[in-house]
C-alpha positions in Angstrom: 58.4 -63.7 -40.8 59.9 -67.2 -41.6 58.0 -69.9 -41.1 60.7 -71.2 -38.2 60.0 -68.4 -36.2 56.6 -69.0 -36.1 57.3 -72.0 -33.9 58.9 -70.0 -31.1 57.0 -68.6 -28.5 59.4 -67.0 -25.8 62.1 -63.8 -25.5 64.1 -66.9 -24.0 63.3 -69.1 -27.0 64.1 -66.7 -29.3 67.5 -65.8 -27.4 68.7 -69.8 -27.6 67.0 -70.1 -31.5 69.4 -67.0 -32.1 72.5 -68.9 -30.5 72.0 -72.0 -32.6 71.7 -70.4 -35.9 74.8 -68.7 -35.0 76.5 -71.9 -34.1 75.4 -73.3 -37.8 76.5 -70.3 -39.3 80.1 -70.6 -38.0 79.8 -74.4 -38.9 79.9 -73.6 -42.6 83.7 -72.3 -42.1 84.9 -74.2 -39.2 84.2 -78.1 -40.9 84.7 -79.1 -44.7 81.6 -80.0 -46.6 80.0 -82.0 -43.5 80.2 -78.8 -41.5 76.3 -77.9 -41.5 75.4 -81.5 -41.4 77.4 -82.0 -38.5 75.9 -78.9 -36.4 72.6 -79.8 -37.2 73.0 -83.2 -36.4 74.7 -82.7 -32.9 75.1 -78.9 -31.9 70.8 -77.4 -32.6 68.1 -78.7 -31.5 66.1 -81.7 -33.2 63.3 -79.5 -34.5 65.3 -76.9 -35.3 67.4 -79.0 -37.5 64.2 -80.5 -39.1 62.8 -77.1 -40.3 65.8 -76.3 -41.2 66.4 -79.3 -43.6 63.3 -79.2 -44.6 63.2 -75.3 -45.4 67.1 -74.7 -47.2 67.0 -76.6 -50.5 70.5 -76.0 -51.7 73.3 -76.0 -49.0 75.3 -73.1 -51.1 72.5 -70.6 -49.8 73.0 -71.4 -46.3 75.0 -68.6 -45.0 71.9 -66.7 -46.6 69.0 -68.4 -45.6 70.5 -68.0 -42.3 70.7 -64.4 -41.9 67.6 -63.9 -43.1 66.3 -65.7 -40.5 68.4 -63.2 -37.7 67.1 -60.1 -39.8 63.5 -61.2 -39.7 64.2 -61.3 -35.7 65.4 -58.1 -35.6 61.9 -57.2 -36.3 60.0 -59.0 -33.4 57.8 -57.5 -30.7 57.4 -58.8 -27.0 54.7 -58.6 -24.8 55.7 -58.6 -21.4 53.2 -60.5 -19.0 54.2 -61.2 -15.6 52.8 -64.2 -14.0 52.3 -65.6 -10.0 53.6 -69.0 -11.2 55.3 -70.2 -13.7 53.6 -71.4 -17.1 53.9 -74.6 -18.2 54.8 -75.4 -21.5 51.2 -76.3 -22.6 50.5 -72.5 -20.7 52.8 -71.4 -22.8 51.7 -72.7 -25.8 48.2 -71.2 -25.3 49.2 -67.7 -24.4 51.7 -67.7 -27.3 49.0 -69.1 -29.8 46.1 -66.2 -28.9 48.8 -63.4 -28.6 50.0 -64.1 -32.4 46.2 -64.7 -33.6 45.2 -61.9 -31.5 48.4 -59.4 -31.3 50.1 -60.4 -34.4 52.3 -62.9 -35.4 55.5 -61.1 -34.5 54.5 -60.6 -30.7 56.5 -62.8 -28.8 56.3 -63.4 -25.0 58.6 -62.2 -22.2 57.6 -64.0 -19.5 58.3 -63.4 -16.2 57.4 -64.9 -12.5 56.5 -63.2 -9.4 54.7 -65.3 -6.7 53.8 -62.1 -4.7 51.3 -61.4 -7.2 49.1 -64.0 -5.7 47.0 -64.8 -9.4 46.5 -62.8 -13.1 48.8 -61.3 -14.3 50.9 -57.6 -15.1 51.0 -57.0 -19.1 53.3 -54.3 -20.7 53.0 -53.9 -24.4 54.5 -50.8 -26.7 53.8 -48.8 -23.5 50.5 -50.0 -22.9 50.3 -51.5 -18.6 47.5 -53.2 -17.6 47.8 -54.6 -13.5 45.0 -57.8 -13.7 46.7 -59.1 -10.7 44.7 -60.5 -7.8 47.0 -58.3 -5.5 46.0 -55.3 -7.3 42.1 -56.0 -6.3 42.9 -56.6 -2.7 44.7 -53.8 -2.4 41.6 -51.6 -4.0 39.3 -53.4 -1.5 40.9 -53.0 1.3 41.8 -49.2 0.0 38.4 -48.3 -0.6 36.9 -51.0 2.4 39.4 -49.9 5.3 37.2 -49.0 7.7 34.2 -51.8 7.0 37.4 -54.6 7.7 38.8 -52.9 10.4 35.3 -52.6 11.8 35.0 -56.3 11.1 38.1 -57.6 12.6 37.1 -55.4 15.9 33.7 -56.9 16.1 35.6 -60.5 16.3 38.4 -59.3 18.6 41.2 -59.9 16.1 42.0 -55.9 16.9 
């Protein structure tokens, strides 16, 4: 994997990175010899434009360097964790960090938010489900502790 895509963490990031290098793609027709220069400086975003002057040495191997880049995406996996808020971008940061020391480094996060989940998390990965979810354990208390809370609620005259 190129060391750009190593900076992204997110389906969503990746779907935007994907966009730019589109844009600077379709740069190197559209403008005379300022073309990239001119995308990078005011269509991409600031650090993608760094890596990218930093990583492409000769400005003839652009069109290149830049699909290589989309067929190394081609070749991403995504883990798909469900959250009951949503992640910060610190929080995101840390998930992404031990999923590609601890997945691999071409596991990528699809993040998603559902507050009815009430805490943990759902994770779905190459067909793999795990429910951590503090919903899920409530609803296997009270499954397997019906009649004990029902009892309970009685004694107190809620029922």
């Amino acid at each position: 994997m190129t060391n750009i895509l190593s900076k992204i963490a997110t389906k969503k990031d990746l779907s935007l990175f994907k966009s730019e290098i589109e844009v600077l793609i379709s740069s190197l027709y559209k403008y005379q010899e300022d073309g990239l220069e001119n995308a990078l400086n005011n269509d991409v975003r600031s650090w993608v434009a760094e890596e990218i002057r930093k990583n492409l040495k000769n400005k003839k191997e652009a069109e290149e360097y830049f699909k290589s880049i989309i067929k190394d995406t081609e070749s991403i996996d995504f883990i798909n964790i469900t959250l009951a808020y949503e992640p910060s971008q610190s929080a995101l940061g840390r998930i992404s960090s031990w999923v590609k020391t601890n997945v691999g480094e071409k596991t990528l996060l699809d993040i998603e938010y559902d507050p009815n989940l009430l805490g943990g998390a759902k994770i779905a990965y190459k067909g793999k489900y795990l429910d951590a979810t503090l919903k899920k354990q409530i609803d296997i208390y009270f499954d397997t502790q019906r009649d004990v809370v029902v009892g309970k609620l009685k004694s107190y005259g809620v029922l």
